[in-house]
N, C-alpha and C positions, 0 to 999 in steps of 0.2 A: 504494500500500500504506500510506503514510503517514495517508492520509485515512480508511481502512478501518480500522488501529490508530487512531484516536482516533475513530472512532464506537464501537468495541467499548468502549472506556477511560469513554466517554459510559455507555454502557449498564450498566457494570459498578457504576459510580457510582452508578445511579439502584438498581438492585437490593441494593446497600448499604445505603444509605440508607432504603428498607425493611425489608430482615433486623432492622436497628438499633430498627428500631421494631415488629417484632413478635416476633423472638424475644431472650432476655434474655441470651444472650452478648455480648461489649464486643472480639472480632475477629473479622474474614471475610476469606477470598481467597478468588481463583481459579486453579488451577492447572492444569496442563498437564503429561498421563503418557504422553509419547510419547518412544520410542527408550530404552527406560530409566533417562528421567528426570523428577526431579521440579523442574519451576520453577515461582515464583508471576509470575501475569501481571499482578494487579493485587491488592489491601490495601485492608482499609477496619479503622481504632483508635481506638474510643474512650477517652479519658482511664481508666487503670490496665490497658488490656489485656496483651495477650501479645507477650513484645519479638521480631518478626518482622523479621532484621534485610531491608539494598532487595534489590531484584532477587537474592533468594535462587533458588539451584539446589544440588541434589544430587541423589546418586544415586538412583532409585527405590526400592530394597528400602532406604534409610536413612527413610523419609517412612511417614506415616499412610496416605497416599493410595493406595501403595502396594498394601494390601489392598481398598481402595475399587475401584480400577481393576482388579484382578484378578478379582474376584467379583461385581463390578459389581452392585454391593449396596451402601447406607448403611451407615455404621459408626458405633456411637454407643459413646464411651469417656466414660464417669461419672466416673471419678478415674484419671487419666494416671498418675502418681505410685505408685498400688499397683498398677496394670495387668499383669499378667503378660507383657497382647503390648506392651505400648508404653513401661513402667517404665524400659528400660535402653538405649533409643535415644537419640540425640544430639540429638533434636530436640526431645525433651520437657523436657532442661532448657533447651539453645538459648533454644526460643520460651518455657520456662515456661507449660508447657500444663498446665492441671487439668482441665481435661472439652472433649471435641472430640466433633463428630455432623459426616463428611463424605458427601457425596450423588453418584454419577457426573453429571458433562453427559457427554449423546450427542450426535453428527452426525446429521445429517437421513438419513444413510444409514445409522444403526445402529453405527454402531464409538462408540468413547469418544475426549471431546476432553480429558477433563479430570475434574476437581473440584470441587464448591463445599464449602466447610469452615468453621462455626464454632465457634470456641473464646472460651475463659477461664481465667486464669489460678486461678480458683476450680474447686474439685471440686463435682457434682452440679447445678453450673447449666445443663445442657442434657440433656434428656428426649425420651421414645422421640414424647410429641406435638409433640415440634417436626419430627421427619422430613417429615413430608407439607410442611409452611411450605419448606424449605428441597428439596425434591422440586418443588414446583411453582415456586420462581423458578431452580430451576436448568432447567426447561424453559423459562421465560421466556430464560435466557442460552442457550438452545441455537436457540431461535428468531433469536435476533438474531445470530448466529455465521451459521445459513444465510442470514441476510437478508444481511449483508453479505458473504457468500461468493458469493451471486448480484448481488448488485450488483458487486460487484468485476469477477466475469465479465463483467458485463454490458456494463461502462467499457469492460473491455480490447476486448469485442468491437468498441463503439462505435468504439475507436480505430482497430482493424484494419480497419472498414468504411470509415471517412472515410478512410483511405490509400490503399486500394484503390476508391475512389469519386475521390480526387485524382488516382490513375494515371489511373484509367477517363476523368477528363475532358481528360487531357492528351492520351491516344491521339484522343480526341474528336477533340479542335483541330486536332490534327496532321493530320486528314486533310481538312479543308475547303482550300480555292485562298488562297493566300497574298494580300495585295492587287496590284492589278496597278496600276502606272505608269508608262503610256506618252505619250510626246510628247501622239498624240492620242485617247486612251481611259484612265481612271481607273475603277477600283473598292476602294470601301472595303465594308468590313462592320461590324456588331458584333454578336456572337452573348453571349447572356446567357441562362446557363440557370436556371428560378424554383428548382430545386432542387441536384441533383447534375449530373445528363446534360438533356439536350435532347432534343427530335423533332424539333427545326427543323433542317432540312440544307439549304445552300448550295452553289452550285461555277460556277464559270466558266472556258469553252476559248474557248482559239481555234482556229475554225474551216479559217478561210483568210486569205488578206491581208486586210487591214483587215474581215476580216470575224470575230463575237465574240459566243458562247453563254452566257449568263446565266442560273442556274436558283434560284428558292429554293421549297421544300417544309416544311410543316408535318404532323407524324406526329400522328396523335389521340392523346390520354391525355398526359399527362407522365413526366418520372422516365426509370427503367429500362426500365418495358416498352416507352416509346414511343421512346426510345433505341434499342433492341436493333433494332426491327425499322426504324428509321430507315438503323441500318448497315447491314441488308440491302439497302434500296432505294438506297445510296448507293453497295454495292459496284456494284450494275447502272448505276448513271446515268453513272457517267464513262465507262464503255463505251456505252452508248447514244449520248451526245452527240458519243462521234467516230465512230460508225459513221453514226449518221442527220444530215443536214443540217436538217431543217423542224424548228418544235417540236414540230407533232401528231406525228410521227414516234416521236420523245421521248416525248411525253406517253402516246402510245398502248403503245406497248414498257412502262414504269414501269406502266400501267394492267394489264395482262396478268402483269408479276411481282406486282405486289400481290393480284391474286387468287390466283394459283397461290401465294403463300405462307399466305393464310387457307384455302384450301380447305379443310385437313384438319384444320380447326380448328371442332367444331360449335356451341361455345359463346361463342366471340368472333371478333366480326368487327371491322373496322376497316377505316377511310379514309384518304386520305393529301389532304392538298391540296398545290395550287402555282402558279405562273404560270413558262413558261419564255419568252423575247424573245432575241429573235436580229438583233445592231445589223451592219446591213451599212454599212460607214461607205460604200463607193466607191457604193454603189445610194443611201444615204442613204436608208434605211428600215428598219422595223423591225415587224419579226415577233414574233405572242406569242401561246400560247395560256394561257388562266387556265382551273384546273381548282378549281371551286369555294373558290377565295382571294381575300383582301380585294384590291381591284384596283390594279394598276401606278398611278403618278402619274408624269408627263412635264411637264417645265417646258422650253418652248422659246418662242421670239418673245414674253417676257414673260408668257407665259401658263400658268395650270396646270392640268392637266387630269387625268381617270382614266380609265384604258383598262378597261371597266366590261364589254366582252363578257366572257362565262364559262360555261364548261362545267361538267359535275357531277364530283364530286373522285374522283380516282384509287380503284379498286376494290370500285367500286358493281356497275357491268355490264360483259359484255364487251365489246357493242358501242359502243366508246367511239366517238363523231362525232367530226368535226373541224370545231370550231369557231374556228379560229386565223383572226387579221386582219394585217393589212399596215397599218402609215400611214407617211406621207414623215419624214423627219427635215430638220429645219433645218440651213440650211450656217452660218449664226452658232451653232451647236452648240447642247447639251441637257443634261436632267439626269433623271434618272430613276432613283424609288422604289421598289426592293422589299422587305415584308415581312411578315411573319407577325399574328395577330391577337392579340402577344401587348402590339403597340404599340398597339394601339385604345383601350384603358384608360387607357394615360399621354397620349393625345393628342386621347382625346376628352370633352369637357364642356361643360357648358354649353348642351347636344344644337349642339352642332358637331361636321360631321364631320370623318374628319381632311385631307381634302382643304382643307375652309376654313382648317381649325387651319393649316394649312403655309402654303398664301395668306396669310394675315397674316403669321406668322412671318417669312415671304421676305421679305415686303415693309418689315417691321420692323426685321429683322437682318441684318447681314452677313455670322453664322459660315452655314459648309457645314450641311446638310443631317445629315449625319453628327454634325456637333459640337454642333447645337438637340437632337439625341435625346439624344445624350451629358448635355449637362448636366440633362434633363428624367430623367433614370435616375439620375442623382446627388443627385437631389432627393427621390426617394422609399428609403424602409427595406428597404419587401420587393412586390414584383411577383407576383404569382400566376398568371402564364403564361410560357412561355418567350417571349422578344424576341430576335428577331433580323432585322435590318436591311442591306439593299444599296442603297448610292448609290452611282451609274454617272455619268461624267460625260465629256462628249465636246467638245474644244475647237473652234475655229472650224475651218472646213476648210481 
């Protein structure tokens, strides 16, 4: 509110400072006739005007405005002093008014805010041609009342939307799988969303003994909408993942809710991608189907590779195939990539992909996998896709 009284105080000023220079009174306010009374909100005096003492208030029926407000009509008083209606008010000699012409300001909805009024201490200095001059910048001050009346609005709404945008992402968080560290299985994440909410959904179970469900998913669109229906597919995936054991299992169940929630939607459709792997540590293998997602990367026996099979993304067709592989897992343990394409931007240049980009990296550095993304996100201002990332890491057997 503070900022909003001193853009009105701005404005009042600049319409002063015109009155001053087109009509030949030497005082102006603005004042305000609500609840039965009269206050000035802001003064403009040139050298010998009329002594207006600060932050004057009184009663309404004491004030010129008074009948201004009432009849909502200009009132133009020639000589104060002989005046019949305004001769014997306290305010005429108060302010030592000799000619006053006040104008209503309206709301944008019609009611009265107020006044605009100039006077002089002189009789006959303000005339019935000055009405219109002082008519049209009191619509100017009525413009800028609702401009700042909706701006005001607008903040506070701003404010109440980022509150409820900071809840919305804390519920977010709250429902993805915490990290998990065990003797022999690690996973980290980091979920970073380009605006308020995300589409990128994660979650990892375990299955059975040493055996452990990894899934990450990208929702099309950003924001809200790809949010919203992100938690639909997220409410079904953690039921899915303890009922089915395989990924196409998974994948195919999530392919059949994502249509059944576009069905009845004629005018948007939408996709989901993802890759889910399934690490049996006691078989030492590892299961994954990619459903149109940028592909897994596995670093084991020194080497790094991308698990490049892939199917078409969740909630194209019904007849989802099963395109899911098997490969062995190293008993000197592993490490393995998943994430959304929202890290292809930060990690690809130079036309490297990001499979080479990590090969170097490894080979260059010794932070985790986790911590090279970390600092390469700390390094840019603003990302313009959701990023979110899972490193799995599995020790010697």
């Amino acid at each position: 509110m503070k900022h909003i009284k001193q853009k009105f105080v701005e404005a009042a000023h600049q319409v002063f400072q015109l009155l001053a220079e087109t009509i030949p009174a030497r005082t102006f306010f603005i004042a305000t006739t609500s609840n039965e009374t009269f206050a000035i909100l802001d003064k403009f005096n040139k050298v010998g005007g009329c002594t207006i003492p600060e932050n004057f208030q009184d009663a309404l029926d004491q004030s010129y405005c008074s009948m201004v407000a009432r009849d909502e009509t200009p009132l133009l008083i020639k000589d104060a002093m002989n005046s019949l209606l305004v001769k014997d008010k306290k305010v005429t000699h108060l302010f030592s008014i000799g000619s006053y012409l006040g104008v209503p300001i309206f709301k944008d909805n019609g009611s009265l805010f107020g006044t605009l009024c100039a006077l002089d201490p002189m009789p006959h200095i303000l005339e019935e041609k000055h009405t219109k001059i002082l008519q049209g910048f009191s619509s100017l001050i009525s413009n800028s009342i609702e401009l700042e009346r909706l701006m005001s609005e607008l903040k506070e709404h701003e404010i109440q939307t980022e509150n409820e945008f900071q809840l919305a992402q804390k519920i977010q968080k709250s429902l993805f799988a915490s990290p998990l560290q065990q003797e022999l299985i690690q996973v980290e994440s980091i979920h970073l969303p380009s605006c308020h909410l995300s589409g990128d959904l994660f979650n990892w179970q375990k299955l059975d003994e040493g055996k452990y469900g990894v899934i990450i998913l990208d929702v099309m669109g950003h924001d809200v909408s790809s949010a919203l229906i992100g938690m639909m597919v997220f409410s079904q995936l953690k039921k899915h993942m303890v009922e089915f054991q395989t990924p196409y299992e998974v994948m195919n169940a999530l392919n059949s809710d994502v249509i059944d929630f576009f069905s009845g939607t004629k005018d948007f459709g939408g996709f989901v991608t993802g890759v889910y792997v399934v690490i049996d540590l006691k078989q030492r293998t590892l299961t994954f189907m990619n459903a149109g997602h940028p592909p897994a990367i596995i670093i084991q026996n020194e080497q790094v590779n991308s698990l490049t099979s892939a199917n078409m993304p969740l909630g194209i067709v019904e007849d989802f195939p099963d395109r899911s592989e098997s490969i062995p897992l190293s008993d000197e343990g592993f490490k393995i990539l998943l994430y959304t394409d929202g890290l292809l931007d930060l990690l690809t240049h130079d036309n490297k992909t990001v499979l080479t980009t990590l090969k170097e990296e490894i080979e260059q550095n010794k932070d985790s996998i986790t911590q090279y993304v970390k600092k390469k996100i700390s390094a840019i201002d603003k990302h313009p896709d959701d990023i979110c990332v899972l490193s799995i890491q599995a020790n010697n057997k």
